[in-house]
N, C-alpha and C positions, 0 to 999 in steps of 0.2 A: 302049296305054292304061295299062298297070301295068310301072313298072319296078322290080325286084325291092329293096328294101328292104336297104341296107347301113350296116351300125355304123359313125358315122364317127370319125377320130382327133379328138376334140376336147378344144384344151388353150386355155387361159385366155389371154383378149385386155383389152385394153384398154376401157376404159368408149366409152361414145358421146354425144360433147361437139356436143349442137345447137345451133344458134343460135337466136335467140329469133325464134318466130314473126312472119313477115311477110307482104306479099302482092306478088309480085314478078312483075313485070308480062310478064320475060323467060321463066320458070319457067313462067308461065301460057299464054304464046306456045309455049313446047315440048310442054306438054300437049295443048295444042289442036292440035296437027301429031301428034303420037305418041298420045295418048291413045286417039284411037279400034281404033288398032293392037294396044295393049295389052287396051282390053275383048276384041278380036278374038280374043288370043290366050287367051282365059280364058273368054269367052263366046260366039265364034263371029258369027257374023249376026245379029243381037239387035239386035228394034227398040224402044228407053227409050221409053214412052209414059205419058200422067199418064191418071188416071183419068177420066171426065168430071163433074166438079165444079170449083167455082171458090176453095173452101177455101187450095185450098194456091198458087195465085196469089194470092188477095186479102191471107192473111198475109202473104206474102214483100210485097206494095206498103205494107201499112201499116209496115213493119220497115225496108223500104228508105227510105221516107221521113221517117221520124221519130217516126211516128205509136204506137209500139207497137217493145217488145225481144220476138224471137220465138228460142226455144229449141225448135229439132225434135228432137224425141223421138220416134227411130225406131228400126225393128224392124231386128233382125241376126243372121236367120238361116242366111246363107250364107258371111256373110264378107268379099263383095265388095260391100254397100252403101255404104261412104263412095267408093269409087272411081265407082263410077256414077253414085252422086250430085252427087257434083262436078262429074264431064264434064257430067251435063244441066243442071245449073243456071249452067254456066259457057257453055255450047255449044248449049243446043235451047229454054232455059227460051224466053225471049223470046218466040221464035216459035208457042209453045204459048199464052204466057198472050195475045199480040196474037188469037187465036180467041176468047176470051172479053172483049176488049176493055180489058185490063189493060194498063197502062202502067208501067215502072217509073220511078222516081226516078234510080237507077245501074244498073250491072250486075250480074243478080244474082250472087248467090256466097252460099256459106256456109262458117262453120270450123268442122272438125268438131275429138273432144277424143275422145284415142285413147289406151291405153297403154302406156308406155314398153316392153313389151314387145313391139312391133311393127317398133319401128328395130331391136328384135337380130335379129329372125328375117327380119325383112322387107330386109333386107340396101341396098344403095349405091342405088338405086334410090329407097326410102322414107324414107331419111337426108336423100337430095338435096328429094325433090320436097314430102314433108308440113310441113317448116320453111316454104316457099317459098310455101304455098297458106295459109298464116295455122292448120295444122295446130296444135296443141295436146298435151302428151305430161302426162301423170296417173300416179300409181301406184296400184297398188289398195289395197294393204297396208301402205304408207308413208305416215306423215306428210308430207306436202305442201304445205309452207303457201304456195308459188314455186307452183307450178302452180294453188293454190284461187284464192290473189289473181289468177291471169293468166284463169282462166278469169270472176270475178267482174267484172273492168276489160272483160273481150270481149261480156258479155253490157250492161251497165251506161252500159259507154263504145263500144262496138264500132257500127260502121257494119252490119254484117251478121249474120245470126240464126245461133246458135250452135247446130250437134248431135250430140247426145250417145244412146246406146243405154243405153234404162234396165236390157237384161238383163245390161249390162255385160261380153259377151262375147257369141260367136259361141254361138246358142241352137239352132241344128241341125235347127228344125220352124218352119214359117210359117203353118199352119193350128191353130195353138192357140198360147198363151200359157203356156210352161213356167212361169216365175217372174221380176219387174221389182224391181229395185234402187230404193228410194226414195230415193238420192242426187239423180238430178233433181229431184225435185219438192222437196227439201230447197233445193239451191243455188236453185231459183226464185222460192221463198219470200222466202229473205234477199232476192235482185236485187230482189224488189218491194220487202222493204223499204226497200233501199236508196234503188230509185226513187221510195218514198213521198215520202222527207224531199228530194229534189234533182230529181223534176220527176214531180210528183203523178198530172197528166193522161198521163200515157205508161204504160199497161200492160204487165207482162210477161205474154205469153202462150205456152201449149205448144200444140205442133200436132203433134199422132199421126200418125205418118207408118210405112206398111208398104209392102213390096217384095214383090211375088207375081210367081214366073216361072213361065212356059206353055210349051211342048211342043207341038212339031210332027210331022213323020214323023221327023227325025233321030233326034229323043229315043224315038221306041217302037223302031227297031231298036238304041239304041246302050243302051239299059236291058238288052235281052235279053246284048248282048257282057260289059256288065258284069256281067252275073249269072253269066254262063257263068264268066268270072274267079273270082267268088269260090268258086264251086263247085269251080275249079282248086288254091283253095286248102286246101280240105278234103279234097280228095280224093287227094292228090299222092302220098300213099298206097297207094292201092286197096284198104286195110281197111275191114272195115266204121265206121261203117254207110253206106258209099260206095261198095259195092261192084256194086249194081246202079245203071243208066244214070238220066239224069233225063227220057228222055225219054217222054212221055204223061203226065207228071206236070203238076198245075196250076201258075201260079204262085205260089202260097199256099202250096201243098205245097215245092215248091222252095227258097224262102225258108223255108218254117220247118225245113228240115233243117240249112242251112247258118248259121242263127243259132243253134239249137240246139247243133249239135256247137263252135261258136265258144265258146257259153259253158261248155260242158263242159272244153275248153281250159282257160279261166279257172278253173274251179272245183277244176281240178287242178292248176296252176301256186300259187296261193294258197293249194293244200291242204281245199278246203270240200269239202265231204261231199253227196255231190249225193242231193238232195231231192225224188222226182219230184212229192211232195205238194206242194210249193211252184209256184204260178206263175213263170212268168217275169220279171216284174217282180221280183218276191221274192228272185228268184235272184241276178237280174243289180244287187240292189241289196244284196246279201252279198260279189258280187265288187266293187263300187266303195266300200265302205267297206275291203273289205282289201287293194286296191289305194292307197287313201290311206293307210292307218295300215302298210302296208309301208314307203311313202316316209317318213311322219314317223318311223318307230322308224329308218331309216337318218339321217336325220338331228337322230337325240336330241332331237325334239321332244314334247311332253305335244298329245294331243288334243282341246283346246279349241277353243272360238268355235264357229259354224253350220259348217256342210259347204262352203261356199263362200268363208270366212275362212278356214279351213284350206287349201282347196283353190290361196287365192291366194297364200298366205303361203309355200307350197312353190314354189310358182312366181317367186316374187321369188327365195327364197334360192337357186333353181338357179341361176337368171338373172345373178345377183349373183356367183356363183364361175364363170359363163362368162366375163363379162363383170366383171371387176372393179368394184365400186362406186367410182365416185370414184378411181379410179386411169386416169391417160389417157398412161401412157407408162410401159415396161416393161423399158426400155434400159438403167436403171442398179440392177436388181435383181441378186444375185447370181447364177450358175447354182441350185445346190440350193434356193434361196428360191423361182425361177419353176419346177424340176422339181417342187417340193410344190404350187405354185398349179395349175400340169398336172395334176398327179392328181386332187386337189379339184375341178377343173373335168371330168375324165370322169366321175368319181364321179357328180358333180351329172346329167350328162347322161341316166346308165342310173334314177337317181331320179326325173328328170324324166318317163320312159319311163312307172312307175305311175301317176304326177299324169296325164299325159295320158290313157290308159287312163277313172280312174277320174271325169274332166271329159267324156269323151264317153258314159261307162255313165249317170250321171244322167240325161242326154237321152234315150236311148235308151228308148224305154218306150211307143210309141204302138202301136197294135195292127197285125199282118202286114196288109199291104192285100191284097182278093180280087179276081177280073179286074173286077169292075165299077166299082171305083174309082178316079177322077178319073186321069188319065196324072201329072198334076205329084206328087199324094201316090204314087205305086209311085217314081216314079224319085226324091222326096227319100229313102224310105223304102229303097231299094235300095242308093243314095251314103250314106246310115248304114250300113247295113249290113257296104261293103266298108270304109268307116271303124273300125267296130267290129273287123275283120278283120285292118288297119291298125295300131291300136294295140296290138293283142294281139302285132302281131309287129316291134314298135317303133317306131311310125310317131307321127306326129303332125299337127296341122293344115295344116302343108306339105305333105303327103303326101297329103293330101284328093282325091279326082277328082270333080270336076264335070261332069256331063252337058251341053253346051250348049245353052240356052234359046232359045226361037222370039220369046217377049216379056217383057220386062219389065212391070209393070204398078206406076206408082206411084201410092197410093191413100192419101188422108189422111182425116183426120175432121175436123169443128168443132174450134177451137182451145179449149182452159182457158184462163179467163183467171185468174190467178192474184192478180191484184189487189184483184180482185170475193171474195176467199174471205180477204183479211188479217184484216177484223175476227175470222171463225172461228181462225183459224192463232194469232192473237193471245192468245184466248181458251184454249187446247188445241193446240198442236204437232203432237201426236200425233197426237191426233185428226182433225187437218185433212190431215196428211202421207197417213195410211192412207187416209182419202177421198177425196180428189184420185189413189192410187195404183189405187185401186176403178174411178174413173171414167175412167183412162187404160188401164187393164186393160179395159173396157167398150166401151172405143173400137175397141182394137183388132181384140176380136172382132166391135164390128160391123160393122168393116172385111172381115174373114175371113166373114162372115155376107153382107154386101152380093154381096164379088164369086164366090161359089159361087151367090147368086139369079143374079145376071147371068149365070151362064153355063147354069145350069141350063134357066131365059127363055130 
């Protein structure tokens, strides 16, 4: 399950020159033969199933026909939602929405709008297949005005509904709503403008869209192996305070040792002065601002903007001396010219180490789950935990281990129509942006609210 974590030599390569999105009919033919092999390998026996509602069929027919631009704004707490979602709306849609008697116009599909930092780490694989499925690449912390236009032309001019995660990265809990980027609901605004003046009767709509995975028997014995893992980690030792065994211990007790003594790590690595008057939260949000402002004082940056414009800003500029910006051949560089861009580019790597650290402490914060609680909250809560673990010993989102799921469960809500709220948006920006950001925030939880009734029932 865990293979031991090693520093790799990393020296500075060339940029990554994509082609411009399209939808390629052979690309999608190789999906449909490989893809389910791929979920396999990631998610095991996992059966994609839609919620029973006819929401997120009835958007996708008014989108496919004409009828309505639909931009799904979906939840991404795990990481692997765009790949899933693709295979089912490329491979099962149909056959689901024919139960409700839904017909489509073509076949469905959707593009989704990712960021360019996913072809570096997501390696030949992600390079090949996200160009090819009408993928879309954004920066966070860069101007963009090639990727705003392309995504504006997909949603506007596009045959298929565009989607995009409002938390703008991988958010690490799916039974609450850490914090949503009001850029969708920005770009949605303008598209209605757009589609005001150039075809009135056609609404842009958003449809909240969440991914909830379930837990069978695999997942309660393979939660227990990965606990036992991370316990291996703390303990490797046999100092205290690991010195007695874990066993007749709850699981409540077990995990709060092993998160505990992780952040003690932390707190000593970063030099903070551990605080038992402080909560956890409190703590663990002492070590993620001094994990970020480690990385900016290495790279002679001032600590402006929110936590999460910093947070992105460092991640480009690593990105950018792994991968040279805009430099796509390296051949007729001098030696000493590329052995300095080498350096620069590990440098960048061990900095990248805090930035990631300090993107997975902000999530971290929900409370230890007790044996009575739900199977899917212990094992999201546990796979943080060995994440937490992970970055502390220089790991990253690659590095993640996933428990394999029994179902997926995808579950939408009534679409915003975003057309119906121009005269507001018109009137106040702001005011509309935060509203509409309120009422997509709302959806979700009623999402998260519906299917804990359902299972409760």
């Amino acid at each position: 399950m865990y293979r031991p974590y090693r520093i790799p030599v990393t020296k500075a390569s060339p940029d990554i020159k994509l082609p411009e999105p399209r939808i390629s009919k052979l690309v999608i033919l190789i999906v449909k033969i490989l893809g389910r092999l791929y979920l396999f390998l990631f998610y095991g026996v996992t059966k994609i199933v839609p919620h029973k509602d006819k929401s997120l069929f009835e958007a996708f027919e008014r989108a496919l026909s004409g009828k309505s631009k639909c931009i799904i704004a979906f939840r991404h707490p795990n990481g692997g939602e765009p790949q899933l979602l693709t295979w089912f709306f490329l491979f099962k849609f149909r056959r689901y929405a024919a139960k409700f008697g839904v017909r489509f116009a073509k076949r469905p599909h959707a593009v989704f709008v990712y960021g360019y930092e996913v072809v570096r780490w997501g390696g030949w694989v992600a390079r090949f297949v996200m160009p090819n499925v009408g993928g879309m690449p954004i920066y966070h912390s860069r101007m963009d005005t090639k990727g705003m236009t392309r995504i504006y032309k997909a949603i506007t001019d596009g045959v298929y509904p565009l989607a995009i995660a409002p938390e703008g990265q991988v958010s690490y809990t799916a039974d609450s709503v850490p914090r949503l980027e009001p850029g969708v609901i920005r770009i949605g605004f303008n598209a209605a403008l757009n589609m005001e003046k150039t075809n009135p009767s056609c609404p842009v709509e958003i449809l909240p869209l969440s991914i909830h995975f379930r837990f069978g028997s695999w997942g309660k014995g393979t939660i227990e192996l990965l606990l036992r893992y991370i316990e291996k980690f703390c303990n490797n030792s046999g100092k205290f305070p690991f010195k007695k065994t874990s066993k007749g211990q709850s699981f409540e007790e077990r995990v709060r040792r092993c998160r505990d003594r992780i952040l003690e790590i932390n707190e000593e690595r970063y030099k903070i002065k551990k605080d038992d008057s402080l909560s956890f939260k409190d703590r663990l949000e002492k070590v993620a601002l001094a994990a970020l402002e480690t990385a900016e004082r290495m790279l002679n940056l001032n600590s402006d903007g929110d936590y999460f414009s910093r947070l992105y800003k460092i991640r480009q500029i690593c990105w950018d001396r792994i991968f040279l910006h805009n430099v796509y051949s390296l051949e007729n560089i001098p030696q000493i010219e590329r052995s300095v861009k080498d350096l620069a580019a590990g440098e960048a790597w061990h900095i990248a180490r805090h930035q990631e650290l300090a993107d997975l402490c902000w999530y971290f914060k929900s409370e230890i789950p007790s044996e009575e609680t739900a199977l899917h909250n212990k094992i999201e809560y546990v796979q943080n935990l060995h994440d937490f673990a992970n970055r502390t010993m220089g790991g990253a989102y690659s590095n993640r281990v996933s428990i394999f799921p029994r179902k997926v469960i995808i579950k939408t809500a009534p679409v915003i129509n975003l057309t119906e709220r121009l005269s507001r948006y018109k009137e106040n920006k702001k005011a509309a942006i935060a509203e509409t950001l309120s009422d997509l925030e709302n959806a979700y939880l009623d999402n998260i609210n519906e299917m804990n009734r359902t299972e409760q029932g």
